[in-house]
C-alpha positions in Angstrom: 0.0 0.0 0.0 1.3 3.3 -1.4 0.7 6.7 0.6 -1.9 8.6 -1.3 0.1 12.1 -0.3 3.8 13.0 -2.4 6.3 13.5 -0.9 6.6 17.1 -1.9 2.8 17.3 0.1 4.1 15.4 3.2 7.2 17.7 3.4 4.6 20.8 3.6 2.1 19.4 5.7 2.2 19.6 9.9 4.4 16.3 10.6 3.2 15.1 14.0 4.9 12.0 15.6 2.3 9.3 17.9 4.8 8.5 20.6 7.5 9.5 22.7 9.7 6.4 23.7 12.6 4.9 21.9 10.7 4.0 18.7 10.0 7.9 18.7 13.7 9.2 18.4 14.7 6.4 16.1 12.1 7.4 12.9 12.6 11.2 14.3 16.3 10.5 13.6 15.7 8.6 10.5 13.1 10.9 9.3 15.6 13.9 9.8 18.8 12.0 8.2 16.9 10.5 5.1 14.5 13.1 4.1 15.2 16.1 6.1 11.7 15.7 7.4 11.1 17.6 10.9 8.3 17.0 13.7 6.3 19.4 14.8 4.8 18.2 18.0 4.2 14.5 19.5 1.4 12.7 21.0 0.5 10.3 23.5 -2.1 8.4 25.3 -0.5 8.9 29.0 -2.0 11.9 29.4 0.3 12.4 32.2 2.9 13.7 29.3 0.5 16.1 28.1 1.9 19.7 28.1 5.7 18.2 28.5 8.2 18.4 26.2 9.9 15.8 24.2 13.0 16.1 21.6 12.5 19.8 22.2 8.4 19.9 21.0 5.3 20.2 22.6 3.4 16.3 23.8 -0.3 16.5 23.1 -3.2 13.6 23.8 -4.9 12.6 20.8 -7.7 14.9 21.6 -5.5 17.5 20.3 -6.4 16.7 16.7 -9.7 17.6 16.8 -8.6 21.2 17.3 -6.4 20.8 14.0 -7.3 21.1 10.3 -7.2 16.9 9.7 -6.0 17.6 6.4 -3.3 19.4 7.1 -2.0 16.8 9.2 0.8 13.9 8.6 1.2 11.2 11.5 3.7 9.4 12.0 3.0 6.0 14.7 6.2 5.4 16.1 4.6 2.7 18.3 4.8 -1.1 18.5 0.9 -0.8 19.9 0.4 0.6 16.0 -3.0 -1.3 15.4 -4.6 -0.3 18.3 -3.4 3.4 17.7 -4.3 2.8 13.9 -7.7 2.0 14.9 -8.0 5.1 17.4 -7.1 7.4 14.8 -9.6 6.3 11.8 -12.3 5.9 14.8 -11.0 10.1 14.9 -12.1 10.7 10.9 -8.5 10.0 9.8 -7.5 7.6 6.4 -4.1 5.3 7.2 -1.8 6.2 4.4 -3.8 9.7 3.7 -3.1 11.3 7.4 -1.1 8.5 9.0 1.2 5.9 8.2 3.5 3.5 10.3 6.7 5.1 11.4 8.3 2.1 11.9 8.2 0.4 8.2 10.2 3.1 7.4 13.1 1.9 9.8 12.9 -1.1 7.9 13.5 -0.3 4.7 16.2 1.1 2.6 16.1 5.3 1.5 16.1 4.2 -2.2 13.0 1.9 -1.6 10.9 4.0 0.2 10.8 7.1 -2.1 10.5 5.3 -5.4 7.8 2.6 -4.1 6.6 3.7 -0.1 5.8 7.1 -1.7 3.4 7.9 -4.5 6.0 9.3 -7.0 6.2 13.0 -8.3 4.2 13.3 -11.2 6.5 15.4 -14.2 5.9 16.5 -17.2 7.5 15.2 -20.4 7.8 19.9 -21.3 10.0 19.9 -17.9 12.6 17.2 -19.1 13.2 19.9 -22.1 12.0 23.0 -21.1 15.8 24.5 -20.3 16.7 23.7 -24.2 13.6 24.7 -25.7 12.3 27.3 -23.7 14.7 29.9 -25.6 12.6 29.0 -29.2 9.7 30.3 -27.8 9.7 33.9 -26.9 7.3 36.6 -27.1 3.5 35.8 -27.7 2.5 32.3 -28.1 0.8 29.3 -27.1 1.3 25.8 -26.2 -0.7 22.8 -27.7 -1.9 20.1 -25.2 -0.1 21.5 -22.2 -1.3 18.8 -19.6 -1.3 21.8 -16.8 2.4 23.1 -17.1 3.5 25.0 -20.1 6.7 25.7 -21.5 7.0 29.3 -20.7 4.5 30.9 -17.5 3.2 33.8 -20.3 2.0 31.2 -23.3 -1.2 30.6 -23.7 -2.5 26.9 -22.7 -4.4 25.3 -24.9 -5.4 21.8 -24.2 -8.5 19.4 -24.3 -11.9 20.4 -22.2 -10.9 17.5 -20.0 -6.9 17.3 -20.2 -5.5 14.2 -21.5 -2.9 14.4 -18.5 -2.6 17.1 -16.1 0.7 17.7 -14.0 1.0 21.2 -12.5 -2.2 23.4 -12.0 -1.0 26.2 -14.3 -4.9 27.4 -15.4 -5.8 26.8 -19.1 -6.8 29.3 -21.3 -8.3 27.8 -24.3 -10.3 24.4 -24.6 -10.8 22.7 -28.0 -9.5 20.5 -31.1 -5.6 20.6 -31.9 -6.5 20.6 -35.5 -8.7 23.7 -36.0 -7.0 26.7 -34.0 -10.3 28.8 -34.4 -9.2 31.8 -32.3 -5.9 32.8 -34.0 -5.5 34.2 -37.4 -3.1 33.9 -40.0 0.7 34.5 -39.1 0.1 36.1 -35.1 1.9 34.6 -32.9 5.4 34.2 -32.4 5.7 30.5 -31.6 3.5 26.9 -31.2 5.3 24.6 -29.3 3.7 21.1 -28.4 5.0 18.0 -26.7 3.8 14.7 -27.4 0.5 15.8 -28.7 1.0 15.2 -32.8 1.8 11.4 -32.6 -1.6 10.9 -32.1 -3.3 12.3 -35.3 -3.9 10.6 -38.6 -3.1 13.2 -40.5 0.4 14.6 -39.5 1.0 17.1 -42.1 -2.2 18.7 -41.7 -2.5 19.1 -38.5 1.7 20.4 -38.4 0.4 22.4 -41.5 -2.7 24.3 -38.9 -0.4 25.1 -36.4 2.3 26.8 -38.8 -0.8 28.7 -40.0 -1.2 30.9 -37.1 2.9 31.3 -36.4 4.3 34.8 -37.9 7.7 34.9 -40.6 10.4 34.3 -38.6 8.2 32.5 -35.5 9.4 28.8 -34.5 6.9 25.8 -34.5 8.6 24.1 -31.5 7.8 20.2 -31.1 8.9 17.5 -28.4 7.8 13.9 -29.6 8.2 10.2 -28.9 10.0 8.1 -31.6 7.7 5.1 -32.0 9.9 2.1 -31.6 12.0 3.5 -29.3 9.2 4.2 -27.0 7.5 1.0 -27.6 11.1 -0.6 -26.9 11.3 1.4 -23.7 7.6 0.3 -22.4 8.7 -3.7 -22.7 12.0 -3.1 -20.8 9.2 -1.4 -17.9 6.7 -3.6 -18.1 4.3 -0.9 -19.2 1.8 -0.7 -22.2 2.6 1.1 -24.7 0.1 3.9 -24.8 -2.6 3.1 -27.2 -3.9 6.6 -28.7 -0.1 7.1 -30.9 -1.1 6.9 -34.4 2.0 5.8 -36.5 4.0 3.0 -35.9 7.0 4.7 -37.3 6.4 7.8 -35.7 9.9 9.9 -35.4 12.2 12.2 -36.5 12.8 11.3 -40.1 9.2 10.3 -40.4 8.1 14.0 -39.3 10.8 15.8 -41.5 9.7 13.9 -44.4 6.3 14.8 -43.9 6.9 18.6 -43.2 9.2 18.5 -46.6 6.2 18.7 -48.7 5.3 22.4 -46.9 7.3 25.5 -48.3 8.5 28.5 -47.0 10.1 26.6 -43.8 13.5 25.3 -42.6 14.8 23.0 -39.8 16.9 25.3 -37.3 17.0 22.5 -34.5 16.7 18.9 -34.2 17.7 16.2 -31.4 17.4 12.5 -31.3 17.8 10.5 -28.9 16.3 12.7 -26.2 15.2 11.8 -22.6 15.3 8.4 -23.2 12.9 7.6 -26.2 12.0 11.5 -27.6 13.4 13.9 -30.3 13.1 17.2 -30.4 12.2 19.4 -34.1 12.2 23.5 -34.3 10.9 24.8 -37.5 11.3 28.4 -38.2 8.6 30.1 -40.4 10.1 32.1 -43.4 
């Protein structure tokens, strides 16, 4: 069972350890030298420890939490009695592996472990792996096609399906619709279109490529981050994974693309990559 929180949310959230003997300073320590992860406060059912202090915080009882925002809460059961303590807490409105967990399975396990399969891992984008390298193509006014919630540049407009394909940051979308008609934008206005992964999955390659060079001004960049076919298919048998089912062509890649695009004039090739984060290549066409 994975917890439901990322790490990034955990590290945010008020981190309160159940329990103040020995079990206590050994995930406090481990906590702290692992994942630079800090208490807040402990509690404990003897409510003769209530209002001491242990490892320099504040001991609460239980009742404690009901003065707290639940959500905003992370426990921690450093506790052999972790069943009964378990049961305590979900009897308080409280979900085991949403707002507690078992401190010590952690102890029991190695770093590496833990934050690749204890934690649910950080979802990123396939723009972020890129966005240092092809961020400079697109400057001034433009917009980005299918932008699953985190564009390559904080000023483009976000265009994306009315109900995102993927979603990984909560950057707000401007523009809801179909990648092959960009109804809102006249001929030759803005500066740059970059899209990533988004153009494998259409029939008609060249046309769509053809829409979104439409709308980009002489001398603007069509910027594009895309899986090569086999590679990625290659990739998904070495993980297990299915290969995802909505990618068109089962050549899909650079060459493919370029021969494609060849039949369009008044464009040239000003960047291209290949091999690129594993099974992608990268393609900048400037308008002339």
């Amino acid at each position: 069972m994975k917890v439901t929180k990322t790490f990034s949310q955990i590290k945010a959230a008020n981190i309160v350890i159940f329990g103040t003997g020995a079990a206590s300073s050994n995930v406090i320590s481990f906590m702290k030298n692992h994942f630079e992860l800090e208490a807040s406060a402990f509690l404990d059912n003897d409510r003769s420890k209530s209002g001491s202090v242990f490892q320099g915080k504040s001991v609460y009882h239980p009742d404690w939490i009901a003065k707290q925002s639940v959500n905003d809460l992370f426990i921690v059961v450093a506790s052999s009695y972790y069943t009964e303590i378990s049961k305590q807490l979900s009897e308080m409105g409280m979900a085991e592996y949403t707002h507690f967990v078992n401190g010590l399975e952690w102890t029991k396990s190695f770093e590496k472990m833990i934050l690749s399969a204890y934690f649910e891992p950080e979802k990123k984008s396939e723009t972020s792996k890129v966005r240092e390298r092809l961020a400079v193509f697109c400057t001034g006014d433009g917009m980005d096609v299918g932008y699953g919630g985190d564009p390559i540049h904080e000023s483009a407009i976000c265009m994306d399906l009315p109900k995102k394909y993927a979603s990984y940051l909560n950057h707000p979308q401007h523009l809801s619709g179909d990648a092959t008609n960009l109804r809102w934008f006249r001929d030759g206005v803005l500066d740059f279109v970059y899209s990533s992964h988004v153009l494998e999955d259409f029939e008609d390659t060249l046309s769509v490529a053809r829409e979104w060079l439409r709308v980009v001004k002489p001398g603007g960049h069509l910027v594009l981050f895309l899986p090569d076919e086999q590679t990625y298919r290659n990739y998904c048998v070495s993980q297990g994974k299915q290969p995802n089912q909505h990618h068109i062509h089962e050549h899909f890649g650079l060459a493919f693309l370029k021969d494609k695009l060849s039949e369009l004039d008044g464009i040239e090739f000003i960047h291209e990559a290949f091999p690129v984060e594993i099974y992608s290549f990268e393609l900048v066409i400037r308008k002339l």
